[in-house]
N, C-alpha and C positions, 0 to 999 in steps of 0.2 A: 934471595929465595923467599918465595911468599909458602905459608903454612895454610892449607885449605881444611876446615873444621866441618865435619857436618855434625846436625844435631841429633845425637839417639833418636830411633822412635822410643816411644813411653808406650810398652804394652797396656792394650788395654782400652787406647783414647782411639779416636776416630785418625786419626793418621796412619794406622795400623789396619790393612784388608779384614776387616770383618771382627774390627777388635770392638767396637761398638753395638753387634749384634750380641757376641760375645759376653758383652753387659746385658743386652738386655734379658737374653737366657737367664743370667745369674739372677736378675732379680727377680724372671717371670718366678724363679725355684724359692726364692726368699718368699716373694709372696703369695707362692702356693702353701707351704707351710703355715704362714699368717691366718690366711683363709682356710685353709683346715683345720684352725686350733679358734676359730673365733666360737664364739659361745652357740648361738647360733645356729650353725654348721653342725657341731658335734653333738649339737640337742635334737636338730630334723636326722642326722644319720642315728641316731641312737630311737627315735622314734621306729625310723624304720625297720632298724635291726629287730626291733622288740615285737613290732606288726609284723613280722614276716615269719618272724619265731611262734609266737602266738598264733598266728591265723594256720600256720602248715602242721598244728596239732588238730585239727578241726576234725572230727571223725568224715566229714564229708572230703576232705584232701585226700583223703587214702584212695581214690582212684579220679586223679585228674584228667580232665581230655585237656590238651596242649594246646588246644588254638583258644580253649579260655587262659589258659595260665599266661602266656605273653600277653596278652591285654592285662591280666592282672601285677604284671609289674609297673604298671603306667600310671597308678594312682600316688601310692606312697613319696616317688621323686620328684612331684610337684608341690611338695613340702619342702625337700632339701633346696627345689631350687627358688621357693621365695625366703629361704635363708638366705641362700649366695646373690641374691638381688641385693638384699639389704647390706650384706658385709662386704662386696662388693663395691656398692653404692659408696659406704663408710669409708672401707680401704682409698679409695679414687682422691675424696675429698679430704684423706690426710694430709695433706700439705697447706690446703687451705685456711681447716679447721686448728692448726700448728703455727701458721704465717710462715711456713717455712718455703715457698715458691718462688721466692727470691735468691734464693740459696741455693737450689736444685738448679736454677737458669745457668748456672757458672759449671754447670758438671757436665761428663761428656754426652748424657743422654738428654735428648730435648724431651719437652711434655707428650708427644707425639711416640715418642719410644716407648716411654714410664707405663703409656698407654697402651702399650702394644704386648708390656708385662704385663699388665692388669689384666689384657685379654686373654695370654697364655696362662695365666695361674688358675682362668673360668674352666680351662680345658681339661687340667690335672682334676680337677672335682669330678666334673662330667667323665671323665675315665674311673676315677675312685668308683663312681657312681653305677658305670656300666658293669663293672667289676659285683655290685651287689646284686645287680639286677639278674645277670647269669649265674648267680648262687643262688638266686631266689629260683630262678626258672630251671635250671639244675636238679637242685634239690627236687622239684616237682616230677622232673622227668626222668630220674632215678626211683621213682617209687614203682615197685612192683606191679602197680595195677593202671599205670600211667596208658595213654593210648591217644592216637591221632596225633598229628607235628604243629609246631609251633613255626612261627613269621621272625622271622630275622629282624625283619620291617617294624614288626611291633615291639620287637624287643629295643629298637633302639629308639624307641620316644620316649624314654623317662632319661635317658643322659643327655638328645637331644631337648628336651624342654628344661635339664637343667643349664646346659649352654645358654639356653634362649634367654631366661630369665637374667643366668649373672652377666650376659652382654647386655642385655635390656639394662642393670642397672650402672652396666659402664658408660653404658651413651645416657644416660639421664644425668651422670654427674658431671658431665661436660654441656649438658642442655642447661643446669638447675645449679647453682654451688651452694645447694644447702642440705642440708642432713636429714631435715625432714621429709624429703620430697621422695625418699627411697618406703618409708612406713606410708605413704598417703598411694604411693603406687600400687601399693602390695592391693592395700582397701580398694583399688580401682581395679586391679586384675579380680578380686574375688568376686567382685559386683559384676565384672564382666561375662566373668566364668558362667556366673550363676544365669546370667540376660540369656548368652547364645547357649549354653546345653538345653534350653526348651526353645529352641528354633527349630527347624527342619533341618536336615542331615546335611543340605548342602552349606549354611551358615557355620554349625555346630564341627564342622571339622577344620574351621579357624582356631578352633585352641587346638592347644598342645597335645594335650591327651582326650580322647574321645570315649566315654561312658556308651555302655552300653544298659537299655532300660529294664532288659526282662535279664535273665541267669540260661534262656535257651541255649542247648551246644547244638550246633550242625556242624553236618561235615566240615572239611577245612577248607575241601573243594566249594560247598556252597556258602563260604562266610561272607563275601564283597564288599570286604571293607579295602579300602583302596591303600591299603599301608605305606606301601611301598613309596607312591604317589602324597603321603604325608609324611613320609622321611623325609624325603627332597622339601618339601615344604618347607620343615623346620629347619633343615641344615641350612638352607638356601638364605630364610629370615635370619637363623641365628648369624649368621655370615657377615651380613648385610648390615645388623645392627652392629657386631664389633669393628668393620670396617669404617660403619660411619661415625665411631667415635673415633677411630686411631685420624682419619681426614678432619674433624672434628676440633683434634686437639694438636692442627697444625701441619700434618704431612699433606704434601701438593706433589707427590709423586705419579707418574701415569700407571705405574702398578697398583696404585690404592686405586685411582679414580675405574680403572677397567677393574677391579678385581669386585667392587661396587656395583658395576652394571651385569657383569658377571651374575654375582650372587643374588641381584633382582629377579634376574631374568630365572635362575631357579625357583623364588619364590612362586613369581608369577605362574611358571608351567605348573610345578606341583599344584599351585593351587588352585588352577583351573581344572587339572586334571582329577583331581578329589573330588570335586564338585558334580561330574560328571551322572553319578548316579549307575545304577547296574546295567549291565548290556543285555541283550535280547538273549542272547547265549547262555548267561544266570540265571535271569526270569526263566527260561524251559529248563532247564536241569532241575531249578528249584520246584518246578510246580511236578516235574517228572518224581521226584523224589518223593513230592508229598502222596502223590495221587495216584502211583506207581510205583510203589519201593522196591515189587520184586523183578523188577528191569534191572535194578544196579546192586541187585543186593546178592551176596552170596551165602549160600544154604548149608547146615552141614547137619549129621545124621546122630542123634546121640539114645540110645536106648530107648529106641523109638520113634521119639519126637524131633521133629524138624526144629531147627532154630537158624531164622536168617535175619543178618544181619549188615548193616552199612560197609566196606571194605574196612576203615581203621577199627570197626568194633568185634571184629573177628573175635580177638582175645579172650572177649569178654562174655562168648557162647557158655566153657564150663562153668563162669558163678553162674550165668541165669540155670544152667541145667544141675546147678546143686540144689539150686531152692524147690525145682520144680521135684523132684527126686522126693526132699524133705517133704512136703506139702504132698504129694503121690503117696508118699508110704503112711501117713496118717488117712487117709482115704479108706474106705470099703467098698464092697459090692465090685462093679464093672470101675468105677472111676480109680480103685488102686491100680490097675494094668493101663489106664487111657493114655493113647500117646494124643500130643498136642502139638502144635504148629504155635511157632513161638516168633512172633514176626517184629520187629526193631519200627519204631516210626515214629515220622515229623512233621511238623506243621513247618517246612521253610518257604511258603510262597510268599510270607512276609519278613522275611528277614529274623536278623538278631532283633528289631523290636516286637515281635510278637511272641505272647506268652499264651495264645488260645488253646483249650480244652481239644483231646481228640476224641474223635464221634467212635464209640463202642462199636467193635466189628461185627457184621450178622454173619458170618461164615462161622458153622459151628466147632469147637474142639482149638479155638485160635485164640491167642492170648499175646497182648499188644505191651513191647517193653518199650522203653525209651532211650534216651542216649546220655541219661546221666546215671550216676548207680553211687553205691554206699550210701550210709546213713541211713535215713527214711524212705531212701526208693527201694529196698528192701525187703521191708516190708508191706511196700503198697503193692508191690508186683507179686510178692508173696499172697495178700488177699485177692487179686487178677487171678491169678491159676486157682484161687480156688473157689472162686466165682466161678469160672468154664466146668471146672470139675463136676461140680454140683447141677447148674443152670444146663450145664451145653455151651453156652458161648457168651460170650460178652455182651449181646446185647439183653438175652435171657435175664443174666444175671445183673443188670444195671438195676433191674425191675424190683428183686429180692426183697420184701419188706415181711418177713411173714419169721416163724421158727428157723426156718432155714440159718437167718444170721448165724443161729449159734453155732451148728459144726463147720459154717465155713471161716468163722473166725479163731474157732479151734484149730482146723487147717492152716489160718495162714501166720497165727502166732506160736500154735502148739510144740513146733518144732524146735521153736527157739531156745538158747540159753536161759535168756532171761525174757519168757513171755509177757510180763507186765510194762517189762518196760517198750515190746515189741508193739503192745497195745498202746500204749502211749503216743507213740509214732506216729503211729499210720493212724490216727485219731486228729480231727483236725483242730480240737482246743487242746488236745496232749492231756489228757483226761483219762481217767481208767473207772470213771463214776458215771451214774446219767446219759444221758444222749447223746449220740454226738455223729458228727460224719465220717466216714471211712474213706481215706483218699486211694485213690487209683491211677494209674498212668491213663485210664479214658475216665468215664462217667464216676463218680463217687459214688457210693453207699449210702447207708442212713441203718443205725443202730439204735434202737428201743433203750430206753430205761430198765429194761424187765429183761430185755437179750445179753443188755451187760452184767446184770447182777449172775445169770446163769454161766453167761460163759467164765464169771470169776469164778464162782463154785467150784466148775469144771477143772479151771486151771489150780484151783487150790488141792484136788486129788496127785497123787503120783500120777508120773506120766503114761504110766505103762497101764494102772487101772482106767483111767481115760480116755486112753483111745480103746481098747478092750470095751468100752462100755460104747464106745461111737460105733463102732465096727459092727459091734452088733444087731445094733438098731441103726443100722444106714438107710436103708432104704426108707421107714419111717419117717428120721430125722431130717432127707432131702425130701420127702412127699410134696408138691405143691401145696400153700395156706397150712403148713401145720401151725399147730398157734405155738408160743414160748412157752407157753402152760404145760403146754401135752410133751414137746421137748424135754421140761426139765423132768418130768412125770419117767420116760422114757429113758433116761441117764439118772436116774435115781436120786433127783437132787431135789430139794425145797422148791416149792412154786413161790415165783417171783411175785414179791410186791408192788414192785414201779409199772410206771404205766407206759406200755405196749402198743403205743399207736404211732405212725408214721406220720413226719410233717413235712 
């Protein structure tokens, strides 16, 4: 009688259906961990935690529009991901830099696996990663005065471009077996960075995260940035780089070598498709918009005065009809009762890179908002209405260089909590002395030396004898060419010393 022995499998080893994968999960986890505790790592996510915190107390955050805030998570995660380049880089050539690669050959995972951990441990970051990025965009789009949607698309290029980078640095350490070569890349991607962002747009949307020049908001409808089309991009690249190191470091499988041509062919579409530039369908909307805002815009009724505005900026009709209300009731004569037409507008024939000036409206009793608001736009549109108020219209009132300044700038700080610092703002050196420009959502102003010293006076009375004293002498204090002499004469205040000439 013969005795037939078979020999155990040994969980774990490759003789066992999927015991080998099995391993390599385990380690992608061991060296997810690694890579999350390297120095490195925890010093670019601590950066960012600290920039996102810092920057979302900004008094201008208090009313985001959403199709800037997902472009603005895309900057910060190209810091974490030239950490995960370099630790990355590090981790790969641990075995090298140890001589321990002779010893790993005998184990059941070839190089080829180790490598396919290293690639899955890139993944867990770039999740970590995406995880802050939706707290960062989140947080923005929780805030009460938040308005217009956010791109999906955009949201995912800062964990996309951390992928990229720490596969970038997995195939370098199977190109390179040295340590250095991971710090000498980083100085190569920056150099990079910096060459193609002053390219044209079709160059410039080869990196990862794409800058934008000017802080304009357009609609979300007319933004054309082709996001969606640099998702694929990245996903496709980052793809492509960790497959060609896992083939790289020994797998000759037809799943890696298709899974390669695969992920090229992503590259290549997305990135031909980026490239493309805006369609004819964008150019008309966007010139329609400029040049015609009240085709697409919808109007609503408030205590008189019209206020229309872009479909996402609806919301945002009662702050502008509080300020105008504030600025109304400081008025006299016929301009305390004046209703005004309050019309939203943009310059998008050129895109998110144009930051140009908008040309003052001749249509009288209209007053020109914009599409960003808090902070300093507040008060610049606060001096707008009371430019109309005074002038008639906007283009009237671009002109203003006489006495006038003074109750129109009584108008459009006087309301305020804190008028000095309102003046400060809407000032274009941030000044509350001497001369200086008055900023506006169209044309600017120009404030005398002699007009500020008055209108400080003025604001240093109680508020209630102040405008009591405007009110009374309205019609005087708007007269065409009154000088700042006969003003302060007329509000009972000291005649100004500084000099009162327009430059």
């Amino acid at each position: 009688m013969t005795a037939v022995t078979e020999k155990p499998a040994v969980p774990g080893t490759a003789e066992e259906p999927g015991g080998a994968w099995r391993a390599v999960f385990a380690l992608a986890v061991f060296e997810s961990r690694r890579l999350l505790t390297r120095v490195p790592v925890l010093l670019a996510f601590a950066v960012y935690v600290g920039w996102t915190v810092w920057r979302g107390g900004r008094a201008w955050g208090d009313y985001p529009a959403l199709q800037d805030a997902d472009r603005a998570t895309q900057g910060a995660p190209m810091l974490i991901g030239l950490a995960v380049l370099l630790s990355v880089n590090f981790a790969a050539l641990r075995s090298r830099r140890h001589d321990t690669e002779r010893h790993l050959a005998v184990l059941v995972l070839p190089r080829w696996r180790r490598t396919a951990a290293h690639a899955l441990s890139v993944v867990a970051v770039a999740l970590l990663t995406a995880v802050c990025v939706a707290g960062q965009f989140g947080r923005e789009a929780l805030r009460p005065g938040a308005i217009g949607h956010g791109s999906v698309a955009e949201l995912l290029v800062g964990p996309l471009t951390v992928l990229l980078c720490g596969l970038f640095g997995l195939l370098l350490a199977g190109l390179v077996r040295s340590a250095l070569a991971g710090p000498l890349l980083v100085v190569l991607f920056l150099f990079f960075f910096v060459f193609l962002s002053g390219l044209n747009d079709g160059a410039r949307w080869l990196l990862p995260a794409v800058e934008e020049a000017s802080a304009n908001t357009l609609p979300s409808d007319l933004m054309g940035r082709p996001a969606a089309w640099h998702a694929l991009y990245l996903a496709g690249l980052g793809l492509c780089l960790g497959l060609l190191a896992v083939l790289l470091a020994g797998a000759r499988k037809p799943a890696v070598f298709a899974g390669v041509a695969g992920a090229l062919a992503m590259t290549l579409v997305g990135g031909v498709a980026q490239s493309a530039g805006d369609s004819p369908e964008l150019v008309k909307a966007r010139e329609r918009a400029t040049v015609h805002p009240e085709q697409v815009q919808t109007c609503a009724r408030r205590d008189g005065s019209t206020y229309c505005a872009f479909p996402e900026w609806g919301p945002r009709v009662a702050d502008w009809a509080g300020v105008v209300d504030r600025v109304r009731s400081l008025a006299g004569g016929s301009a305390h009762e004046q209703d005004l037409v309050v019309r939203q507008r943009i310059e998008a024939r050129y895109g998110l890179s144009s930051d140009s000036a908008l040309t003052p409206l001749e249509r009288p009793h209209e007053v020109t908002v914009g599409t960003a608001w808090g902070g300093n736009r507040v008060p610049e549109f606060s001096a707008a209405v009371a430019g109309v108020l005074i002038a008639g219209g906007e283009k009237a009132a671009s002109s203003i260089c006489d006495g006038r300044m003074v109750p129109l700038m009584w108008l459009a700080v006087g309301w305020e909590s804190e008028p000095l610092d309102a003046l400060r703002r809407v000032r274009l050196d941030d000044s509350v002395t001497g001369s200086a420009y008055v900023l506006q959502p169209t044309d600017g102003l120009y404030m005398t030396e002699a007009q500020t010293e008055v209108l400080r006076a003025l604001l240093d009375l109680p508020r209630g004898e102040a405008e009591a004293r405007v009110k009374d002498h309205w019609g005087e204090l708007t007269a065409p060419k009154v000088t700042t002499a006969r003003a302060a004469g007329l509000l009972g205040l000291p005649a100004p010393e500084g000099k009162d000439t327009c430059s």
